[in-house]
N, C-alpha and C positions, 0 to 999 in steps of 0.2 A: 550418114548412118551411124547408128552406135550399137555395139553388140556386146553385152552382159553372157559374162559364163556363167551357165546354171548349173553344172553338174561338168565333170573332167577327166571321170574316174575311167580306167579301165574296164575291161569286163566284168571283174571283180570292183570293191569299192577303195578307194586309199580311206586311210584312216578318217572316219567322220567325212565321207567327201559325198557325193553324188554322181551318177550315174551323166551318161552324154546329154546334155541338154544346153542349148542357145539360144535367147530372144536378140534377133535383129530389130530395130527402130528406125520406122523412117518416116517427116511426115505425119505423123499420129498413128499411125499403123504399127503392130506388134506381131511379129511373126517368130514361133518358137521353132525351131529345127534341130528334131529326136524331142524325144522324151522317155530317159530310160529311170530304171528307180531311183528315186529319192528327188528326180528334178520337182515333185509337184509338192512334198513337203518343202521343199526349197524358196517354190514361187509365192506359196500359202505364208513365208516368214515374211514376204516383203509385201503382202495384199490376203485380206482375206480371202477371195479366191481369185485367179487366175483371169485375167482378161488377156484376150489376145483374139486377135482375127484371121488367124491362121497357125496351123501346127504342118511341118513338110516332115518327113522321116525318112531318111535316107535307106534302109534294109532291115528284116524281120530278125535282127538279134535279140534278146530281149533287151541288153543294157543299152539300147537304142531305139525302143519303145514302148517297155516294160511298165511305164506311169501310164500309160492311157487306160490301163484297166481299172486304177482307184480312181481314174477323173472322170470312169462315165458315175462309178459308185458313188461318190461323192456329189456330183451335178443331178442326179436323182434322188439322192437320198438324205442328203447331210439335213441336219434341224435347223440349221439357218434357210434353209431353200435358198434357190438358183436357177433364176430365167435358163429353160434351155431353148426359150425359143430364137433366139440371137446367139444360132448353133456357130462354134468355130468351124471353118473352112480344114476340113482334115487330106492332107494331098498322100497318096503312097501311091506304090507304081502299078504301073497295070495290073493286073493279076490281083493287087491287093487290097479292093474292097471284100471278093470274094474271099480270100484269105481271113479278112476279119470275122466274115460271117460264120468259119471252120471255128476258129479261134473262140466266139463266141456264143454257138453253140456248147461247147463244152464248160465256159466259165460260168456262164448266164442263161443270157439270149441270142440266138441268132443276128438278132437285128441291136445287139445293144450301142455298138458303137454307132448306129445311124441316130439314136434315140437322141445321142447328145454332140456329134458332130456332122456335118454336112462332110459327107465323105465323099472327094473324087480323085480321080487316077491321072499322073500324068504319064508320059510315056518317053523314054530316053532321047537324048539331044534334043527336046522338044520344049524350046521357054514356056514357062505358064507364070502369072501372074498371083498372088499371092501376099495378102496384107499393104497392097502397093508397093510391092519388089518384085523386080521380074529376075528368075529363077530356072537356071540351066540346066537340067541331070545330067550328069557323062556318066554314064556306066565305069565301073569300077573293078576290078579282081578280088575276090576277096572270097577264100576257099570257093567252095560251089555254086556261095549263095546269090541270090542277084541284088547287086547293091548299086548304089549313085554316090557318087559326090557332087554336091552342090557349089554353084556359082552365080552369087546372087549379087544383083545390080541395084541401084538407084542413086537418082543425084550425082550422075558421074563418078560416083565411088564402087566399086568392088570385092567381092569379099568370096572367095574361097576358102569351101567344106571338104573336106576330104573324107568325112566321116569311116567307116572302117575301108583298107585297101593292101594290097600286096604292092612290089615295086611294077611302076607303069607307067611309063612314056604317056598314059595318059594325063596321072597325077598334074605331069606339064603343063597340057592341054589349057589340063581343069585351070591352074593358077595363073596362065600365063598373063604377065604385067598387071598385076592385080593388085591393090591397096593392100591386102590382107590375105595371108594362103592359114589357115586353119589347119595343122597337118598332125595325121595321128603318129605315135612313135612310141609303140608297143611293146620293142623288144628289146632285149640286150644285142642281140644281131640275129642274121637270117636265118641259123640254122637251127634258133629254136622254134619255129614255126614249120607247119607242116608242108605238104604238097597235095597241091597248087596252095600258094601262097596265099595269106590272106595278111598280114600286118606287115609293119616296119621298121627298121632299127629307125636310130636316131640320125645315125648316117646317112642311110637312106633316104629318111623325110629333108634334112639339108641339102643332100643332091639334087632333089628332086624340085625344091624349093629354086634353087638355085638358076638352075635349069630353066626355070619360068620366066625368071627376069620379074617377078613379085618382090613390093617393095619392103614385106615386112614379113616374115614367119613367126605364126606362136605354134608352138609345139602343144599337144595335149594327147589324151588318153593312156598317159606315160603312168606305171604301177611308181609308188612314193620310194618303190624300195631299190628304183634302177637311177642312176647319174644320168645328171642334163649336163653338158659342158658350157665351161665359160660362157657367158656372153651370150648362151640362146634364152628367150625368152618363152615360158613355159605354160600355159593357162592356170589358174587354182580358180576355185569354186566364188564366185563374187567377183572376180574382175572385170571393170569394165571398159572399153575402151571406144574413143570416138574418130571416126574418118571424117 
């Protein structure tokens, strides 16, 4: 597998950076996991638009799925046109096709995101298959809202998403002995976050890491403006790396 960082940023953006976004490769298949702002001007610098046969999105923050709203506008409307009939497979979790349709009534259309992606629902601990990865959701902490972290397989390689989360014995679960643990690390420490927890120190994400027995940690969602310590390896926007 190889996995290109699209976007690394925080909630907010770090300087000129993007928002959460990752294409997994495996195989020929291209699977993008989140798509928050900026990751589609991102994909647009390296292809004029975006191919990919699957997008997964881990929870309704926006900086974690904020670009799907210019990719239906752009896939309908742009002057170069774009087949939408070779819709990308769009996964969110139960509950959240109908959420789209809330969502867009209000931007658009009710039905816009169907116009330009095949939307379906997976549902927690439940593998579903996806651009030819297969694709684990663990449920995850992260203040109220209902979120996953992804653990996607192929080719005997592994690769843990932690996309947004509070501290959680699950985090473990999620990475355990894994090629790759992806792990967010938001904060300067715990107690600037609220209750019920929703992110991570950096401390944190290394325990947590640790804990797994995963053989590599990158750190990401980190603001430019908070220290990474020696020696840990940190995501920026264009890295890529191969398992």
């Amino acid at each position: 597998m190889k996995i290109t960082v699209i976007g690394s940023s925080p909630a907010w953006p770090n300087p000129g950076g993007a928002h959460s976004g990752y294409v997994i490769e495996h195989d020929g298949g291209r699977l993008l996991v989140d798509c928050g702002p900026g990751v589609l001007g991102r994909l647009r610098e390296r292809e004029g638009w975006p191919h990919v046969d699957a997008v997964a999105i881990t929870h309704f923050h926006l900086d974690h799925w904020g670009d799907l709203v210019p990719w239906v506008w752009g896939a309908m409307y742009r002057a170069a046109g774009v087949s939408i009939d070779d819709r990308p497979d769009l996964w969110v979790h139960a509950g959240g096709h109908e959420l789209l349709e809330r969502f867009g009534s209000r931007f658009g259309f009710s039905d816009m995101f169907d116009r330009v992606f095949t939307v379906r629902e997976y549902a927690g601990e439940e593998a579903f298959t996806a651009a030819g990865i297969d694709v684990t959701p663990v449920r995850l902490p992260h203040y109220r809202l209902e979120t996953y972290g992804f653990r996607l397989a192929a080719n005997g390689k592994t690769i843990a998403y932690s996309g947004d989360s509070g501290p959680s014995e699950r985090l473990v679960d999620l990475a355990r002995d894994t090629d790759l643990f992806v792990c967010e690390a938001t904060l300067l420490n715990g107690e600037d976050d609220g209750l019920p927890r929703g992110h991570l120190s950096v401390e944190e994400a290394l325990a947590a890491a640790a804990d797994s027995g995963t053989r590599r940690v990158l750190l990401t969602h980190r603001p430019a403006e908070l220290p990474v310590p020696d020696g840990t390896e940190l995501a920026y926007d264009g890295l890529e790396l191969e398992l």
